[in-house]
C-alpha positions as CSV (number, residue, x, y, z in Angstrom):
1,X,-155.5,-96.9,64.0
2,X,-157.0,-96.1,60.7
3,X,-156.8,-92.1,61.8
4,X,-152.6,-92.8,62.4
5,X,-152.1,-94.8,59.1
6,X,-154.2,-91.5,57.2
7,X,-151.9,-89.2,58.4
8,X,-148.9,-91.0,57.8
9,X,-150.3,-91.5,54.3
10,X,-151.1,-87.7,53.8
11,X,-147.3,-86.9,55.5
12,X,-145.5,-89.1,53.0
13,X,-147.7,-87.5,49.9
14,X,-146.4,-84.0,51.1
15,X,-143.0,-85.2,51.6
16,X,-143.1,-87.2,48.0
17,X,-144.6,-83.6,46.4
18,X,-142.2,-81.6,48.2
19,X,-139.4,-83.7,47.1
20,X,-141.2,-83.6,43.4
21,X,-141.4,-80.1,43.3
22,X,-137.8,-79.5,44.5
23,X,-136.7,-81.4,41.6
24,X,-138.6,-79.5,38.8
25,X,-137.1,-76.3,40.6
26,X,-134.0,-77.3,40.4
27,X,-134.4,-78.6,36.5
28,X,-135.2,-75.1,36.1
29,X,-132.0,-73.7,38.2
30,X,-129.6,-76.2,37.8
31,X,-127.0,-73.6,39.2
32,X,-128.1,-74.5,42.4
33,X,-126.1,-77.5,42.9
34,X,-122.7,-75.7,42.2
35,X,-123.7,-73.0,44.3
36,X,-124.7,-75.6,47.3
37,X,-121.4,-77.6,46.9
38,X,-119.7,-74.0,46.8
39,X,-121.3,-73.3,50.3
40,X,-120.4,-76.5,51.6
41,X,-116.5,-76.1,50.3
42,X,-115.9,-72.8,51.7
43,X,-117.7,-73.7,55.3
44,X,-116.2,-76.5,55.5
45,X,-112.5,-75.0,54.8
46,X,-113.1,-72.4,56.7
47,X,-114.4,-73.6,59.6
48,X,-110.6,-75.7,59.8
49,X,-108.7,-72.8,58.8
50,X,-110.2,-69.9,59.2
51,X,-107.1,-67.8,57.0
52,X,-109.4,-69.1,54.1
53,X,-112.2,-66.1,55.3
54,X,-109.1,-63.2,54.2
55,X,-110.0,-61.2,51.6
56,X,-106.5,-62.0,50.1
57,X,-108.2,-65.8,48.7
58,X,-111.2,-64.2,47.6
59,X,-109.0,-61.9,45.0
60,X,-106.6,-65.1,44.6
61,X,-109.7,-67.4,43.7
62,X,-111.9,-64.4,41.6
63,X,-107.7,-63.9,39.8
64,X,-107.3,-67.5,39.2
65,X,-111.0,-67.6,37.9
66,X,-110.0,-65.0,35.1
67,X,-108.6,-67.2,32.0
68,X,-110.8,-70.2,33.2
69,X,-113.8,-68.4,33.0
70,X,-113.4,-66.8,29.6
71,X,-112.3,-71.0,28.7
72,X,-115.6,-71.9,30.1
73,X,-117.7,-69.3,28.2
74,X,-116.9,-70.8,25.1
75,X,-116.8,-74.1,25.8
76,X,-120.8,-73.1,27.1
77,X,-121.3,-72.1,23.7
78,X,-120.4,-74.8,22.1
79,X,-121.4,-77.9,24.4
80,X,-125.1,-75.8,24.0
81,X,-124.9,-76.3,20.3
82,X,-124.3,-80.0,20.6
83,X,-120.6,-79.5,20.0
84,X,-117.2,-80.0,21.9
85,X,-114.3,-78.4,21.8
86,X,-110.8,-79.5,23.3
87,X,-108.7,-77.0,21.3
88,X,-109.1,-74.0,22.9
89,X,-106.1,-74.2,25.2
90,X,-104.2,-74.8,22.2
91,X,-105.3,-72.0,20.2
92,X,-104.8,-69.3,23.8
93,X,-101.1,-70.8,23.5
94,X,-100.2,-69.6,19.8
95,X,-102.2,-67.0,20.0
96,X,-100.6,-65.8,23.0
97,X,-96.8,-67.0,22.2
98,X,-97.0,-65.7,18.5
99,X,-98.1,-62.6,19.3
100,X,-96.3,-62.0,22.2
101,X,-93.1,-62.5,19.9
102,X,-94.7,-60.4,17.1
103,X,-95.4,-57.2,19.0
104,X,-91.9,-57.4,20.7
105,X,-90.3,-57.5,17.4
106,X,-92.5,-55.6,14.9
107,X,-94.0,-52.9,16.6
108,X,-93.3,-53.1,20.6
109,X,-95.1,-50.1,21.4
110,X,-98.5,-50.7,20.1
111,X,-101.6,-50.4,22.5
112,X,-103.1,-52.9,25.0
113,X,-106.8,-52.5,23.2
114,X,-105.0,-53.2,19.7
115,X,-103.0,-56.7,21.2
116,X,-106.4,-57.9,22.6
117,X,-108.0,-57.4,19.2
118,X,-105.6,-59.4,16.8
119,X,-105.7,-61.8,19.9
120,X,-109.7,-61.6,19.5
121,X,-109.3,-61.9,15.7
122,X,-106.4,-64.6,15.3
123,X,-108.2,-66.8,17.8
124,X,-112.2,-66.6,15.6
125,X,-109.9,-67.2,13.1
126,X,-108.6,-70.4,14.3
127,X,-112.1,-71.4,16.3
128,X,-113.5,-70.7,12.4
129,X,-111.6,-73.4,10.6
130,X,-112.8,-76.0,13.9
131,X,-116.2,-74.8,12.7
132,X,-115.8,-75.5,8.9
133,X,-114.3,-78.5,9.8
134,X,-116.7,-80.2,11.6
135,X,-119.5,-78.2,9.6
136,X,-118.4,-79.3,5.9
137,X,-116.6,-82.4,6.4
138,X,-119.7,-83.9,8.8
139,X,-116.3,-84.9,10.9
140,X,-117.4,-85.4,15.1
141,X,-116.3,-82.2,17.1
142,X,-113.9,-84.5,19.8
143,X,-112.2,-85.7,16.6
144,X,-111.5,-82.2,14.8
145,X,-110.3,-80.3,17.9
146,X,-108.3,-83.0,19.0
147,X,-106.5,-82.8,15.7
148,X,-106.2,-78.8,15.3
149,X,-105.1,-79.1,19.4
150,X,-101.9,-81.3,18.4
151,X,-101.8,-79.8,15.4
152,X,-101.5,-75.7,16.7
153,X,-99.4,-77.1,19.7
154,X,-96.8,-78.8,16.9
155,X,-96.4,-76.0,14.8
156,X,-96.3,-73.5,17.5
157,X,-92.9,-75.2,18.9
158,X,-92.0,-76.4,15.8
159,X,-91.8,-73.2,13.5
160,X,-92.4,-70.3,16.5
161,X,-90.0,-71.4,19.2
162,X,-90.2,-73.6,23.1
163,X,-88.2,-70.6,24.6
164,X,-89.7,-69.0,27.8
165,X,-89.8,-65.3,26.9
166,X,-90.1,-62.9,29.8
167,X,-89.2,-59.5,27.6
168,X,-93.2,-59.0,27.2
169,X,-94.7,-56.2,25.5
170,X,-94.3,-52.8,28.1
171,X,-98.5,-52.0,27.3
172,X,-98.7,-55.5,28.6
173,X,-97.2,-55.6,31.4
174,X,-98.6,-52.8,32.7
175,X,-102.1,-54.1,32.0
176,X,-101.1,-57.1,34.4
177,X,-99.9,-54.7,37.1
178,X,-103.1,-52.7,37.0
179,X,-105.8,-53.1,40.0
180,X,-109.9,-52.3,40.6
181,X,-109.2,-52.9,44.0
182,X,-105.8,-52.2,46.6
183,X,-105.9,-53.5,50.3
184,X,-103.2,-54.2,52.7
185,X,-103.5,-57.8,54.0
186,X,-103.6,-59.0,57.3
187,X,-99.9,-59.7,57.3
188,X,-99.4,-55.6,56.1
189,X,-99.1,-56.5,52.6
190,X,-100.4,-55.1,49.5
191,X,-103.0,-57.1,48.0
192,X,-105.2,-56.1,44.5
193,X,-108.2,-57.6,42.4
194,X,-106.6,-56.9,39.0
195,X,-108.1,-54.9,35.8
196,X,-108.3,-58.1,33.9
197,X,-111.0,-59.4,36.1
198,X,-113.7,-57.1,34.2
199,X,-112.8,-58.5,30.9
200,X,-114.2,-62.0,32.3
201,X,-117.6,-59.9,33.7
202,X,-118.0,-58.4,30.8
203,X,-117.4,-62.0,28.5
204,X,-120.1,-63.3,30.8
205,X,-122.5,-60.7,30.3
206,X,-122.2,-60.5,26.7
207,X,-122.6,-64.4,26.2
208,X,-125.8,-64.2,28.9
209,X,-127.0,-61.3,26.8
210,X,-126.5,-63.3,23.4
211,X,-127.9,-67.1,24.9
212,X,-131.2,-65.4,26.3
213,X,-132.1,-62.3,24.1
214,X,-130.9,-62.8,20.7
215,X,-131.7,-64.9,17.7
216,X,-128.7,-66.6,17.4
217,X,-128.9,-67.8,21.3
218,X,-132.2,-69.6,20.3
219,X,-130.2,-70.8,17.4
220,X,-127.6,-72.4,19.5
221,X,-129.9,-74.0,21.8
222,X,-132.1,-75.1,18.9
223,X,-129.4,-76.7,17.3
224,X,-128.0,-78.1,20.3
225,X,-131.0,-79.9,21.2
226,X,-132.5,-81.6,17.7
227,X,-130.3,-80.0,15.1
228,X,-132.8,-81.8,12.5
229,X,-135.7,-80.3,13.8
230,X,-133.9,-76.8,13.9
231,X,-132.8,-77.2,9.7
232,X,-136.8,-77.9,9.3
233,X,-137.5,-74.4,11.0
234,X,-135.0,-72.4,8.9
235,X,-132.2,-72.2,11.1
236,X,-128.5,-72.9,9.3
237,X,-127.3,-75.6,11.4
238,X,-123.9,-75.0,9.6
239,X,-122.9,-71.2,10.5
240,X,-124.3,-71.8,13.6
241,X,-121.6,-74.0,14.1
242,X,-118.9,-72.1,12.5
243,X,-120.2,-69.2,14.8
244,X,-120.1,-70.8,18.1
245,X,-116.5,-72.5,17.6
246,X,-115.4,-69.3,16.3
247,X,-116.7,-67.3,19.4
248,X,-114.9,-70.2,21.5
249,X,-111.8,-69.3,19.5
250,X,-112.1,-65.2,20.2
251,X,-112.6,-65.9,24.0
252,X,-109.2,-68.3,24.0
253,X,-107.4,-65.6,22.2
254,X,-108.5,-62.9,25.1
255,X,-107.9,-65.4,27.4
256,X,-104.5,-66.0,26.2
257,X,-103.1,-62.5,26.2
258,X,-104.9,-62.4,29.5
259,X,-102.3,-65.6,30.8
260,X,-99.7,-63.4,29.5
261,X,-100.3,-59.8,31.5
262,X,-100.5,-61.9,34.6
263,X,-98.0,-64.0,34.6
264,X,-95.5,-61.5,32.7
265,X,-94.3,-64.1,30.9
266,X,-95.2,-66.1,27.3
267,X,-94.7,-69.8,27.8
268,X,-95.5,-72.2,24.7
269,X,-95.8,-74.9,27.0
270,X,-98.9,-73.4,29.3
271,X,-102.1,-74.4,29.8
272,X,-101.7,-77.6,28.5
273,X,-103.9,-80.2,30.0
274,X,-106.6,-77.7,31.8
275,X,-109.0,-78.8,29.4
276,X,-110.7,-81.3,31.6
277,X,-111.1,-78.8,34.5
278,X,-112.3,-76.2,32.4
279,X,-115.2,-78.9,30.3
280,X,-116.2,-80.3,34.1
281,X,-116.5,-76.8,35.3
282,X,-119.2,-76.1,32.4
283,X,-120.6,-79.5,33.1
284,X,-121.3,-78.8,36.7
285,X,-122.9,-75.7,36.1
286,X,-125.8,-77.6,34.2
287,X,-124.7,-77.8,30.7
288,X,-125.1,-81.3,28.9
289,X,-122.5,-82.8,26.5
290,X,-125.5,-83.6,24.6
291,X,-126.5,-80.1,23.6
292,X,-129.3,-77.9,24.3
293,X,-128.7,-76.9,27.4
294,X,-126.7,-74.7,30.0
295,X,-126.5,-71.3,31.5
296,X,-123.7,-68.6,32.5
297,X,-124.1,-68.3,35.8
298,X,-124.0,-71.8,36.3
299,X,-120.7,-71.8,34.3
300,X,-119.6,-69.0,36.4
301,X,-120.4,-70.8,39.6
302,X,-118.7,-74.1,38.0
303,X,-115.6,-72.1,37.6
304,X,-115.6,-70.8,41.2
305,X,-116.0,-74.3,42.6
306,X,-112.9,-75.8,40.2
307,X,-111.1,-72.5,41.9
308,X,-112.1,-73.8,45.2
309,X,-111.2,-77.1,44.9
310,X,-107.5,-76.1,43.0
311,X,-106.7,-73.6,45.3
312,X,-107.8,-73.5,48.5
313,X,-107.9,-76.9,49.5
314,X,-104.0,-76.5,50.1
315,X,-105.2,-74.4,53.4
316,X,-106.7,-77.7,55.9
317,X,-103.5,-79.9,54.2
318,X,-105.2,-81.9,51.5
319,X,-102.4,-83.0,48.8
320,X,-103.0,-82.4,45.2
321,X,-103.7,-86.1,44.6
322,X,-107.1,-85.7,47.1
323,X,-107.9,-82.6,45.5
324,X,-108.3,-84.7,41.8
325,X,-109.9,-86.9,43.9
326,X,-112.7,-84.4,45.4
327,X,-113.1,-82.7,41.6
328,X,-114.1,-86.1,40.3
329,X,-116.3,-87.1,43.2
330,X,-118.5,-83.8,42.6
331,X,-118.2,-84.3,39.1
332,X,-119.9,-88.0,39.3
333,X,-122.0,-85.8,41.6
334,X,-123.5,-83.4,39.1
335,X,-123.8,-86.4,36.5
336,X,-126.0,-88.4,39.1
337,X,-128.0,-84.5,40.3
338,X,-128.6,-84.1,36.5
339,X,-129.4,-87.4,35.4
340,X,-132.4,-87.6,37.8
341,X,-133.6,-84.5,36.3
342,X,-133.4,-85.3,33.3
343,X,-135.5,-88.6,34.3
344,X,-138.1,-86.3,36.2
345,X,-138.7,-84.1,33.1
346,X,-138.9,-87.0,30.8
347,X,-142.1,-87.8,33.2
């Protein structure tokens, strides 16, 4: 007896450090978890369906991914830095309407690699003045970008115009038409993983560059997680702020044009409410709304899995209503997942 109850005493100590150690693995790859419900979502769906495995919805989800992603870069930024930002759907839709309307009007045959850098600039600009606000004015970062959100979105249909406009610049709209990839589909039509799609690999790899190997990526975090403690070391809490809602800004004015050459069309009244998808996205990759914390590939992975869940749920006849449902349910998820390693580390 006393031999039985020994091992069952050593087998639960190896279960309990097994389990222990899988936890402080995961704190350390926190994109596992959007990577596992990933897995799950796409066996699952295509084990009813199994159109889901055609390689038309893996260009429809990496496509749809696009002006997400390059939302969720910045918003990584920012959350890391102890901020949030809820603007940055607004500032993509003037950026993308006034321009669009500009270039048409002014000078309609300017270059594609010209419109994405007045997007770039006009959008730092706009991320900028969310930065000085919040910087300068001690005002919480909710409160500011709320403000500049209603703000951009009234003065945009106010002073600009509500019009769809379909006449899009021609250097645009051939930038939309233009494809890494051609394939004919089962069904003998022509499917293509567009040009656009690099702009979000290379977003991701310059933001996983700046995060990991420069000084102002150790700033962010540092800020983000005790922003007294980062003043104290000689870190300027302020620009770093300015900086990171400014880079948020750039990426929403890419991202904007990028809405634009895709859908070959400038609507003022796009994107409006993807805010939420785009901050839970971020969230599920690991990131905190506290600061200090996050990573690109789990943002990238984040993105995929709000993809999943907007898209290709449709295919085993789940309504729009139970997809909401299913986003919230792994959002509460990822809070409960993270909150117990946060409790583990704290040990």
């Amino acid at each position: 007896m006393i031999t039985i109850e020994s091992s069952h005493n050593n087998l639960d100590g190896v279960a309990q450090k097994v389990l222990r150690n899988f936890w402080v693995w995961s704190a350390h790859h926190p994109a596992i978890f959007p990577l596992f419900l990933i897995v799950v979502t796409c066996l699952s769906v295509g084990a009813i369906n199994a159109d889901f495995w055609q390689l038309s919805n893996l260009f429809d989800i990496l496509r749809a991914s696009v002006v997400r992603g390059l939302f969720a870069l910045g918003v990584l930024v920012v959350l890391a830095s102890g901020g949030l930002d809820v603007s940055f759907t607004a500032i993509a839709a003037f950026v993308m309407y006034t321009l669009t309307l500009f270039v048409v009007n002014v000078v309609p045959d300017l270059g594609i690699v010209p419109i994405f850098g007045i997007a770039g600039i006009m959008g730092a600009g706009l991320g900028a003045l969310n930065g000085l606000l919040v910087s300068y004015l001690r005002a919480p970062a909710l409160i500011v970008t709320i403000g500049t959100q209603y703000m951009l979105r009234g003065f945009l249909l106010t002073f600009i115009g509500t019009a769809l406009f379909m006449n899009i610049p021609s250097a645009m709209d051939a930038f939309g038409r233009l494809n890494i990839i051609t394939a004919t589909a089962a069904r003998g039509s022509e499917i293509g993983l567009p040009v656009y799609f690099l702009i979000l690999i290379l977003a991701a790899t310059v933001t996983w560059w700046m995060l990991k190997h420069t000084l102002i990526g150790r700033a962010i975090f540092a800020v983000g997680g005790k922003p007294d403690v980062a003043e104290r070391l000689g870190y300027r809490v302020k620009s770093v702020r300015v900086f990171v809602f400014a880079y948020a800004g750039l990426l929403a004015g890419v991202a904007g044009v990028i809405h634009v050459t895709a859908n070959r069309l400038a609507n003022p009244f796009d994107l409006a409410g993807t805010e939420l998808a785009v901050i839970a996205a971020v969230v599920l990759g690991g990131a905190r709304i506290t600061g200090g914390m996050g990573s690109v590939v789990g943002t990238m992975l984040g993105v995929v899995l709000i993809t999943l869940v907007s898209n290709v749920l449709i295919l085993v006849g789940i309504p729009s209503a139970w997809q909401t449902a299913i986003l919230g349910a792994f959002i509460l998820f990822a809070g409960l997942f993270f909150s117990q390693l946060d409790r583990l580390a704290m040990r």
